[in-house]
Structure formats: C-alpha cells, structure tokens
C-alpha positions in Angstrom: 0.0 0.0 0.0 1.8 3.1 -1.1 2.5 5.9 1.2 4.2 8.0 -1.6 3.1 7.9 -5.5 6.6 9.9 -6.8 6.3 8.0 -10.5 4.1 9.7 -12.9 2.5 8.0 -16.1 4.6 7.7 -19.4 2.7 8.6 -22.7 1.4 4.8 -23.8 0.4 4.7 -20.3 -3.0 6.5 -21.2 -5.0 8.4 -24.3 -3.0 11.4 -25.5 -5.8 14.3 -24.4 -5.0 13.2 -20.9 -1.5 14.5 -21.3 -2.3 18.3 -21.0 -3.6 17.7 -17.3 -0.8 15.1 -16.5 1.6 18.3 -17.5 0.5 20.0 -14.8 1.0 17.8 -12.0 3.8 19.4 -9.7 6.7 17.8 -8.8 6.4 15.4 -5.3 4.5 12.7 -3.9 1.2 12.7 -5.5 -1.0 12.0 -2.0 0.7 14.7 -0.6 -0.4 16.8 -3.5 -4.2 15.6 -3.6 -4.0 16.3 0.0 -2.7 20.0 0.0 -5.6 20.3 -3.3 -8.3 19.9 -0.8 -7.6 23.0 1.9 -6.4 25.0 -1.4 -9.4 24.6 -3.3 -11.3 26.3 -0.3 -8.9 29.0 0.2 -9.3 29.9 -2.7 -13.0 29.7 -3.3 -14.4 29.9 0.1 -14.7 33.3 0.3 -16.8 34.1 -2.8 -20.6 34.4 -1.5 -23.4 32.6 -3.5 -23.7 35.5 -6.1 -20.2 35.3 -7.1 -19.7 32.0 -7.6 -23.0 31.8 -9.7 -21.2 34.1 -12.3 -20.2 32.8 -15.5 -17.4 34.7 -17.5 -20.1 34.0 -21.1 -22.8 33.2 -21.8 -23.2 29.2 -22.5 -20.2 28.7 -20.0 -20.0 27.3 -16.4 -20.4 29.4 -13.1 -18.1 28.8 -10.6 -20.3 26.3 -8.4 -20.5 24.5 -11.7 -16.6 24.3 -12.5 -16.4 22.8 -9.0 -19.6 20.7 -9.4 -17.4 19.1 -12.7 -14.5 18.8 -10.5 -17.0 16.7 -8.6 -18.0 14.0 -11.3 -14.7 14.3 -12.3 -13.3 12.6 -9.1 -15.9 10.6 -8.9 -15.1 9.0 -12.7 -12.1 8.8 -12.6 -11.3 6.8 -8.8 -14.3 4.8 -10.1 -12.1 3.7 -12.6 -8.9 3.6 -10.3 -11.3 0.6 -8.3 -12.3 -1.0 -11.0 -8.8 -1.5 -12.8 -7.0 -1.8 -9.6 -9.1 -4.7 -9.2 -8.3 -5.7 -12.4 -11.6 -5.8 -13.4 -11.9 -6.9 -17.4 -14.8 -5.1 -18.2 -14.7 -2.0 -20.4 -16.0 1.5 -19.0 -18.1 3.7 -20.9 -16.8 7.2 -21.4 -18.0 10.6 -19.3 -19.6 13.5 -21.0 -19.6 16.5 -19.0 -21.7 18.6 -20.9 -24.6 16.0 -20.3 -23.7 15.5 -16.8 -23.1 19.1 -15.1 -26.4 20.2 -15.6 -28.5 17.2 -14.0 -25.8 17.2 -11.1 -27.7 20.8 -10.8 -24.7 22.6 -8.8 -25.9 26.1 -9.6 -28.9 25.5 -6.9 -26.6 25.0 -4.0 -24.5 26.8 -1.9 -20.6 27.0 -3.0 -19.7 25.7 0.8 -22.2 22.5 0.1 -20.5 21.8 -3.5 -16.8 22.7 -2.0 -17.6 19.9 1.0 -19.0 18.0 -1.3 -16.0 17.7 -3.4 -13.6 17.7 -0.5 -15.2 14.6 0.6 -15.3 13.3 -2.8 -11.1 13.7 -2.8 -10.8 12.0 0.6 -12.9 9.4 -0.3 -9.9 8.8 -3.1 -7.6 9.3 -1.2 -8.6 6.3 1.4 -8.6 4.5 -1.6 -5.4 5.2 -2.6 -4.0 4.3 0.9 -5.1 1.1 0.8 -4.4 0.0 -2.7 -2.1 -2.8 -3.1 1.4 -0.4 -5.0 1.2 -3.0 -7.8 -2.0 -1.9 -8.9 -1.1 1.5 -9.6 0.2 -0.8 -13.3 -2.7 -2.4 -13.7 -4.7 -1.3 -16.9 -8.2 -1.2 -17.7 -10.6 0.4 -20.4 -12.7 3.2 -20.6 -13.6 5.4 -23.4 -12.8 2.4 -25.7 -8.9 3.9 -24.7 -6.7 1.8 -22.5 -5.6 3.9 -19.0 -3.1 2.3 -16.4 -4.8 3.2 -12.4 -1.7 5.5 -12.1 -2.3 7.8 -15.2 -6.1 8.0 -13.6 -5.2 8.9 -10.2 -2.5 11.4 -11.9 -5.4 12.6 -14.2 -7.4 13.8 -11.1 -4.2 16.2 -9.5 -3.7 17.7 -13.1 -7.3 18.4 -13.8 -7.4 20.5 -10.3 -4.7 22.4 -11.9 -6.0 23.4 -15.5 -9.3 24.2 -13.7 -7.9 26.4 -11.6 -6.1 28.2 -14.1 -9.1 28.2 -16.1 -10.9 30.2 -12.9 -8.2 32.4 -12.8 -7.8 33.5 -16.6 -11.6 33.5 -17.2 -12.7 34.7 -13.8 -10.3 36.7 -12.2 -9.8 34.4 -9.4 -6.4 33.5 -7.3 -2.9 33.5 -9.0 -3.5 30.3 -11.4 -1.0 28.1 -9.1 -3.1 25.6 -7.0 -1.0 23.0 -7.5 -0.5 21.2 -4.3 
C-alpha cells in the first residue's frame, strides 16, 4: 500500500488528451499533493458568497459552483475507474460527457460551501482508496472510453485536472494566482 506515488505515467500509459492535465501535476508525492488540493481549493474559493460564484465569464459557460460541481463528477469518474482497474476488473467502461452531466448534477442551486464539501469529501474518499491499494496496482490497466488507461495515469489525471481548472478560474474569472497546484 503506497505511502508515496513519486512515479508519474509515461505517454502509452494513457489516451494522448489526458496528457495536457498530467503536464501539470507538480513535482512530489502525489497523495501529498491531492491532499494539499483539498484546503487550497477552499482558500481559494471559500470566500466568494453565493452571487459570485453563480457568475459565468459567457454566456453558455460554467459558473463557478459548476466548474467545482465538474471537479465533482470528475473525481468521482475517474477513482471509479482507479477501483475497477486496480481490481483488475476486465470489463470496459463507458466514457464521461460533462456537458450532459453538469447540468443534471444541478450545482448552480446549491450553496458553493455545500459543493466545495462535497467535493472535498469526494477527494478524501480517493484518497482512502489510494492508501489502501495494493502499489502493484497503480500498473494495472483497464478500459474506458474504448482507450486503454493504467490506475496511475487515472489517479495522476485527477491532480492535473485540479490544476488546468484552476487556471481556467483564474484566466476567465479573475480568481487566485492560477498556481493551486499542491
């Protein structure tokens, strides 16, 4: 069971779109980093009030509670596929589409502190399952998207993803320095 993930996925470890977000990932142990995600997220959106973070920079695009509300399914995807590989489970996983799943998740009608929890629950819960993974199975390979992913490259997927997203909030919305890295 690893207490450090230093390694990070090679390119025919996962699709080639996943390797804008794997770019991202800071250098250091990688539960360390999902760790440090979870109190940075909230610093740097818990201060917004429930106006603010139900702004979107365009029309057509996400508000804030939304982004995070993506970050949700996100997590949720992607560990889900973490079990079911690490398990080495044969059977191929359908792929996620976003656009179809933000707006039945329906974010905007919450409170950002309810969606923020929400999500930092989501990352503990993947974290936990991280701990107690077997170090061998970060290898182990599945299917989803009709694309073949290794557990690490998915796990690696999740840290990056926090940091494009947060860059996106800060070059579209104005907020924090675009750094949340870990």
């Amino acid at each position: 069971m690893p207490s450090m993930i230093l390694d990070r996925p090679g390119s025919g470890d996962h699709p080639d779109y996943f390797a804008k977000y794997i770019a991202l990932i800071p250098p250091g142990n990688l539960l360390d980093i999902m760790n440090a995600q979870v109190s940075a997220l909230r610093a740097l959106l818990g201060g917004l009030d429930d106006s603010q973070a139900g702004h979107a920079y365009a029309p057509g695009k996400w508000t804030i509670r939304e982004v995070v509300g993506h970050l949700i399914d996100t997590e949720r995807v992607f560990s889900y596929r973490a079990t079911a590989f690490s398990r080495a489970d044969p059977q191929p996983l359908p792929s996620f589409d976003q656009a179809t799943w933000l707006p039945l998740g329906e974010y905007d009608s919450r409170q950002l502190d309810d969606v923020l929890d929400e999500w930092a629950d989501t990352r503990r819960s993947t974290l936990a399952l991280l701990r107690s993974m077997p170090t061998e199975a970060l290898a182990r390979r599945g299917v989803a998207s009709g694309k073949e992913i290794t557990v690490l490259s998915c796990v690696s997927i999740l840290v990056g993803h926090l940091v494009y997203h947060t860059r996106q909030l800060h070059e579209h919305y104005g907020i924090g320095d675009g750094q949340l890295g870990g």
